[in-house]
N, CA, C and O atoms as CSV, one atom per row, in Angstrom:
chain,resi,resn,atom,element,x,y,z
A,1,UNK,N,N,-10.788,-21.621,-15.975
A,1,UNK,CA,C,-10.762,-20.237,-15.560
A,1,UNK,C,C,-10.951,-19.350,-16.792
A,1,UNK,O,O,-10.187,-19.652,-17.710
A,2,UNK,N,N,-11.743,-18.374,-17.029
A,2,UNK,CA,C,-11.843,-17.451,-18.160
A,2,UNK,C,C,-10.857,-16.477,-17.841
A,2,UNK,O,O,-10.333,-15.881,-16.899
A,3,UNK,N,N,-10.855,-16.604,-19.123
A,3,UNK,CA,C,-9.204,-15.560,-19.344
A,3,UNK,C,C,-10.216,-13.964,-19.947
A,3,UNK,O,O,-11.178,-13.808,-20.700
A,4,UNK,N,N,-9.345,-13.043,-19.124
A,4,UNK,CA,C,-10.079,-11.712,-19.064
A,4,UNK,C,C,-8.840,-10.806,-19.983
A,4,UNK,O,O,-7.641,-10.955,-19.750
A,5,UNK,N,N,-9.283,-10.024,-20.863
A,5,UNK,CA,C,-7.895,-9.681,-21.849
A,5,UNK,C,C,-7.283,-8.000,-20.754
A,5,UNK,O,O,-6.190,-7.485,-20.518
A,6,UNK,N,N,-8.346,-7.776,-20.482
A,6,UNK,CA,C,-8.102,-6.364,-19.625
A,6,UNK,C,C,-6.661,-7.208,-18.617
A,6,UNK,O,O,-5.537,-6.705,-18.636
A,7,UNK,N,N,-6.938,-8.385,-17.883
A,7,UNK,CA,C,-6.623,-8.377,-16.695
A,7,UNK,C,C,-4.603,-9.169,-17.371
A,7,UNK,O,O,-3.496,-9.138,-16.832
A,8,UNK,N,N,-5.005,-9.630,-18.447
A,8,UNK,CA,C,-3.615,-9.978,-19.406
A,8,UNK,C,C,-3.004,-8.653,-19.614
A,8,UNK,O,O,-1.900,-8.714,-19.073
A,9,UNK,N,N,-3.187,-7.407,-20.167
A,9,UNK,CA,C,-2.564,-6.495,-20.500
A,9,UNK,C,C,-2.501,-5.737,-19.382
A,9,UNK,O,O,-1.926,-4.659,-19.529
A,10,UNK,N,N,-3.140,-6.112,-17.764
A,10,UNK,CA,C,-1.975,-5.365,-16.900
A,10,UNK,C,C,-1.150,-6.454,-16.301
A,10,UNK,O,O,-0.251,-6.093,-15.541
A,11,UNK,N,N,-1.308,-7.691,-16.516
A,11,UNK,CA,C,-0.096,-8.507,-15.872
A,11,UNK,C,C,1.418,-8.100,-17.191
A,11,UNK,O,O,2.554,-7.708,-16.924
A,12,UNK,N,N,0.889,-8.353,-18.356
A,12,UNK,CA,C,1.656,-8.132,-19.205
A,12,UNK,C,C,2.305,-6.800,-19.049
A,12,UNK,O,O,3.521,-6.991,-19.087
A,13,UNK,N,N,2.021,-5.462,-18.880
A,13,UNK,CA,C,2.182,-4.169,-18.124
A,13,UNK,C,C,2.904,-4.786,-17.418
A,13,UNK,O,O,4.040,-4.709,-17.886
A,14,UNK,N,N,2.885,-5.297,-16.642
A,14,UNK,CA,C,3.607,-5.446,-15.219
A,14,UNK,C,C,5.123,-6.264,-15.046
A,14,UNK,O,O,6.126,-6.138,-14.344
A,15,UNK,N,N,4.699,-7.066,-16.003
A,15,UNK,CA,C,6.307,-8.080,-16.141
A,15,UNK,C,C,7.061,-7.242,-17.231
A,15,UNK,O,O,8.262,-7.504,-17.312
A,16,UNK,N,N,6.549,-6.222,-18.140
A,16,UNK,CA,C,7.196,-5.499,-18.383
A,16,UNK,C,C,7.793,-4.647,-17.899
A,16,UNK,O,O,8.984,-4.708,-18.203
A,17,UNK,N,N,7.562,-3.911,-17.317
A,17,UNK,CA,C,7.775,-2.633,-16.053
A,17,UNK,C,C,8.926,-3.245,-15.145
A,17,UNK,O,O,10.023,-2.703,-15.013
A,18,UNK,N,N,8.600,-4.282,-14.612
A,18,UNK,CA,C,9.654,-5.313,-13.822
A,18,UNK,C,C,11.006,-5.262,-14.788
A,18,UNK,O,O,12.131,-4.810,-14.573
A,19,UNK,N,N,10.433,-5.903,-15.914
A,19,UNK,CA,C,11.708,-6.260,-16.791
A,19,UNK,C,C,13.000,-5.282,-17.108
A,19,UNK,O,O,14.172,-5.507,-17.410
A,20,UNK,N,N,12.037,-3.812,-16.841
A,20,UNK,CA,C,12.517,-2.629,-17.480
A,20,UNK,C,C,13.928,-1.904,-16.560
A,20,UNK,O,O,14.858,-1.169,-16.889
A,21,UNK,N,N,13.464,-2.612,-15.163
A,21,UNK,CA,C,14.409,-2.683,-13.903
A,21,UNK,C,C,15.184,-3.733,-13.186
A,21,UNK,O,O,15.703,-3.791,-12.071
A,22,UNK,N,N,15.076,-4.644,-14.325
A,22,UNK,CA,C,15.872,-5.907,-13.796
A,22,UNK,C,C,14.976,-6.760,-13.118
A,22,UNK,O,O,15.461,-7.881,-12.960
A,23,UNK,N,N,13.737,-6.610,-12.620
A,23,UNK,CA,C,13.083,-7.218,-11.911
A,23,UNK,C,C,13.853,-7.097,-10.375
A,23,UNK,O,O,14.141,-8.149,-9.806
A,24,UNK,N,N,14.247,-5.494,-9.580
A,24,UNK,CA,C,14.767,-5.491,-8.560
A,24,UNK,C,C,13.895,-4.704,-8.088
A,24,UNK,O,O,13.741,-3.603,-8.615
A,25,UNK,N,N,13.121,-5.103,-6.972
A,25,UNK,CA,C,12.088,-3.982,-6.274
A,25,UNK,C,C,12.674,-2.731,-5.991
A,25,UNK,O,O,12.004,-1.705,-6.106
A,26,UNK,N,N,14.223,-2.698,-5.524
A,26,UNK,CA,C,14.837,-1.337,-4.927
A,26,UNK,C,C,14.903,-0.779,-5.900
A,26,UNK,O,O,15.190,0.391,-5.650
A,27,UNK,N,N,14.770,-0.991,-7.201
A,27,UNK,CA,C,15.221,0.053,-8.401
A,27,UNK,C,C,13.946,0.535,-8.967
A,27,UNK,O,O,13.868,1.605,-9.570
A,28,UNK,N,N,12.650,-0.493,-8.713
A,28,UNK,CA,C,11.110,-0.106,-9.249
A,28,UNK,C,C,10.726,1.213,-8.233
A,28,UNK,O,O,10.448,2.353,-8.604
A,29,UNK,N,N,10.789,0.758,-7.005
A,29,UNK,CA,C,10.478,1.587,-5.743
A,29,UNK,C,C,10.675,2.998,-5.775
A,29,UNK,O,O,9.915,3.933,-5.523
A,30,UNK,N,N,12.509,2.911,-6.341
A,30,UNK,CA,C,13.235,4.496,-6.186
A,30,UNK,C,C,12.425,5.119,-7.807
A,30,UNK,O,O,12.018,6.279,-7.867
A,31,UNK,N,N,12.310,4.243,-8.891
A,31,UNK,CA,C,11.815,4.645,-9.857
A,31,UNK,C,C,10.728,5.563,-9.437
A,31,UNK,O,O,10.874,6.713,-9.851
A,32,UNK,N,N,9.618,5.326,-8.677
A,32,UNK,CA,C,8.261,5.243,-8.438
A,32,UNK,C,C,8.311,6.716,-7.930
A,32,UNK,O,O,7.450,7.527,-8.269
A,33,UNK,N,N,9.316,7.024,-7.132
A,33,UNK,CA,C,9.720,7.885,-5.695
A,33,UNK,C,C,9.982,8.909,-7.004
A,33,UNK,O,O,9.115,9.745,-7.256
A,34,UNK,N,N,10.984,8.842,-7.688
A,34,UNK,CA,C,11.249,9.607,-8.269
A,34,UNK,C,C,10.117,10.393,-9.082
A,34,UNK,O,O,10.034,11.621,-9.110
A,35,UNK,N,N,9.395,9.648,-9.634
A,35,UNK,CA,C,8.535,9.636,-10.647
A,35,UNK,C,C,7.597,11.234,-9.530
A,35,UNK,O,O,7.406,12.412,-9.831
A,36,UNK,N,N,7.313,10.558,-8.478
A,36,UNK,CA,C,6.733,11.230,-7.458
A,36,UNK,C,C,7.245,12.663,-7.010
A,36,UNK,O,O,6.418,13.563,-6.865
A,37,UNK,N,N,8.335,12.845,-6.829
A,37,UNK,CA,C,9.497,13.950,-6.612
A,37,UNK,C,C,9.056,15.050,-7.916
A,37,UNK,O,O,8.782,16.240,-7.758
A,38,UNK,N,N,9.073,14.253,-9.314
A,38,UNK,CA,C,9.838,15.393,-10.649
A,38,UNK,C,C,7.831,15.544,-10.961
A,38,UNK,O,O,7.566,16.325,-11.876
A,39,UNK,N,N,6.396,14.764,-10.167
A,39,UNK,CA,C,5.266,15.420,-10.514
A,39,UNK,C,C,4.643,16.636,-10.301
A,39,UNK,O,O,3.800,17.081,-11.079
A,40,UNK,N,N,5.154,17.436,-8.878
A,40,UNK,CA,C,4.919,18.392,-8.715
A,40,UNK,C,C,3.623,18.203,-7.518
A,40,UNK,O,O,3.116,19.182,-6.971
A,41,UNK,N,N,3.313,17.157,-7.308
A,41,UNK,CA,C,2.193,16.758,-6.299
A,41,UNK,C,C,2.320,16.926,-5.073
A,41,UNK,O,O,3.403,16.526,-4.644
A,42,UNK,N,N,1.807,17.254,-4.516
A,42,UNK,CA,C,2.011,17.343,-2.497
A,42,UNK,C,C,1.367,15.669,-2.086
A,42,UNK,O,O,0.193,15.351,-2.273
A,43,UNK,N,N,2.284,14.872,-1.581
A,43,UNK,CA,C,1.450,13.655,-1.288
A,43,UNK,C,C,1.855,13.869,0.238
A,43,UNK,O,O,2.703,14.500,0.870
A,44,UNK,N,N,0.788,13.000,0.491
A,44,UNK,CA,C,0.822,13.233,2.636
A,44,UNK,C,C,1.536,12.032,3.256
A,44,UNK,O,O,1.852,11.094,2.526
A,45,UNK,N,N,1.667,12.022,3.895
A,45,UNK,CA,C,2.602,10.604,4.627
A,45,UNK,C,C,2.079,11.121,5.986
A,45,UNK,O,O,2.862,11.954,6.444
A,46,UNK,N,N,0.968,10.890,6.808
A,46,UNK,CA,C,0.378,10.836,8.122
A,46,UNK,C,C,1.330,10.223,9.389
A,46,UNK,O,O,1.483,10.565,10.562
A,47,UNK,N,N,1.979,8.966,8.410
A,47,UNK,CA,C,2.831,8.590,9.900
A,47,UNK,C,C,1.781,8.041,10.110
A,47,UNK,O,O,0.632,7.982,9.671
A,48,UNK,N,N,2.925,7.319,11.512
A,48,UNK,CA,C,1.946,5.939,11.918
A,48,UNK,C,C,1.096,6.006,12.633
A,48,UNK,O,O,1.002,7.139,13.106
A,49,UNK,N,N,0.318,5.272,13.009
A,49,UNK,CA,C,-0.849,5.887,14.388
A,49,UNK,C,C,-0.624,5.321,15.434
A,49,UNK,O,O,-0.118,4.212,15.260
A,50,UNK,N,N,-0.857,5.739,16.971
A,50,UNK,CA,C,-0.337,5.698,17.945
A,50,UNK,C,C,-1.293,4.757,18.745
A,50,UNK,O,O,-2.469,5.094,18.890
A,51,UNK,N,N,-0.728,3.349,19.376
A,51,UNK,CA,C,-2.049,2.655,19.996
A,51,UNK,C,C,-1.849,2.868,21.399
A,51,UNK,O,O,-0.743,2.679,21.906
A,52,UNK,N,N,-2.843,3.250,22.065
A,52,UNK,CA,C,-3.304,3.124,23.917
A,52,UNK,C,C,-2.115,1.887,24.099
A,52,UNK,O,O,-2.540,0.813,23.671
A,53,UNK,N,N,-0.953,1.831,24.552
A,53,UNK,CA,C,-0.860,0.888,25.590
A,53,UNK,C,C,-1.543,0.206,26.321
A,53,UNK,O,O,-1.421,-1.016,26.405
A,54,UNK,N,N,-2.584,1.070,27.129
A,54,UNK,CA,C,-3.142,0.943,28.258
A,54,UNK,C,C,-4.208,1.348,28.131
A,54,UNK,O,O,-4.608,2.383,27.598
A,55,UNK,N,N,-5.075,0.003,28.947
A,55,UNK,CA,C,-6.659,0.126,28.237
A,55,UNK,C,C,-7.326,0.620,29.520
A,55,UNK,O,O,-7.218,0.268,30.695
A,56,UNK,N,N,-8.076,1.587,28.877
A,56,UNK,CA,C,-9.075,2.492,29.994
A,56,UNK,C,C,-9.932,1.771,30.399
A,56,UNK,O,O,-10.871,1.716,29.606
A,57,UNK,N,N,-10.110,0.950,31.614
A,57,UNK,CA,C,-11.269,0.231,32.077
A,57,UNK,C,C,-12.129,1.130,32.763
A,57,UNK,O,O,-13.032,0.531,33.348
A,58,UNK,N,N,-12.155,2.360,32.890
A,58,UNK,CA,C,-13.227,3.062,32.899
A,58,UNK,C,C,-14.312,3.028,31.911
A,58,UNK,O,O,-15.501,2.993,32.230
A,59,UNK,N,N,-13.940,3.037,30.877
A,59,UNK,CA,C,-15.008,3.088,29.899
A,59,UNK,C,C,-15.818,1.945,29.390
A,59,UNK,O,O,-16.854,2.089,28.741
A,60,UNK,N,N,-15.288,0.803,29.719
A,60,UNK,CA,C,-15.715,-0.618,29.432
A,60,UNK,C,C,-16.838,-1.111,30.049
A,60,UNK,O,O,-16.695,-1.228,31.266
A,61,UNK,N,N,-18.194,-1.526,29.499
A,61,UNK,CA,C,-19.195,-1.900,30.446
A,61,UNK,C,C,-19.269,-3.122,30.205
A,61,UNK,O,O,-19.302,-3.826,29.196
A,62,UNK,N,N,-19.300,-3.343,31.856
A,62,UNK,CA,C,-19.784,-4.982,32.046
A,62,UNK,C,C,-21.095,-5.560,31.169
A,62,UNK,O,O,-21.879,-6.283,31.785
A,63,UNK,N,N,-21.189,-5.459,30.674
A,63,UNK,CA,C,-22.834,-6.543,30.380
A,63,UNK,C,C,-23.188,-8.357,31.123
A,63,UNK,O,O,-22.536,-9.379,30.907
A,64,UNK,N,N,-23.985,-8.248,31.689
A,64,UNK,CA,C,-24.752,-8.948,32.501
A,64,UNK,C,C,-25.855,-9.617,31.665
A,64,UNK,O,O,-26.535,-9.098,30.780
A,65,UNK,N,N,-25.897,-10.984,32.169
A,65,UNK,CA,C,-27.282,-12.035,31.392
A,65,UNK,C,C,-27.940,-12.425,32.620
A,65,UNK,O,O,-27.317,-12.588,33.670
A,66,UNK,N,N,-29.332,-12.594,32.491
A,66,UNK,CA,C,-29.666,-13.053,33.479
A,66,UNK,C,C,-30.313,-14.287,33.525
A,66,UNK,O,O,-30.664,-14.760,34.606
């Protein structure tokens, strides 16, 4: 496998960053949140999207072979 130095200095980035929080996702996460809170950014959160229950067989066309 060729070793890519870009792709070493963000794993290396990364087990650092981990390290920096114990390696506990709940403490990277709230880090992240925070980080997000004190930028001053408007970020969107859309929410989830809503699926049809119930499928309109009106709109569905048969296709036929002959």
């Amino acid at each position: 496998m060729i070793e890519d130095p870009i792709v070493e200095e963000i794993r290396n980035y990364r087990k650092e960053h981990a390290a920096r929080y114990g390696n506990d996702l709940d403490r990277i996460v709230e880090a992240l949140r925070k980080c997000e809170r004190e930028s001053g950014r408007i970020y969107l959160n859309p929410g989830p999207k809503m699926l049809n229950s119930q499928v309109n067989t009106s709109t569905i066309e048969t296709v036929t072979t002959l």
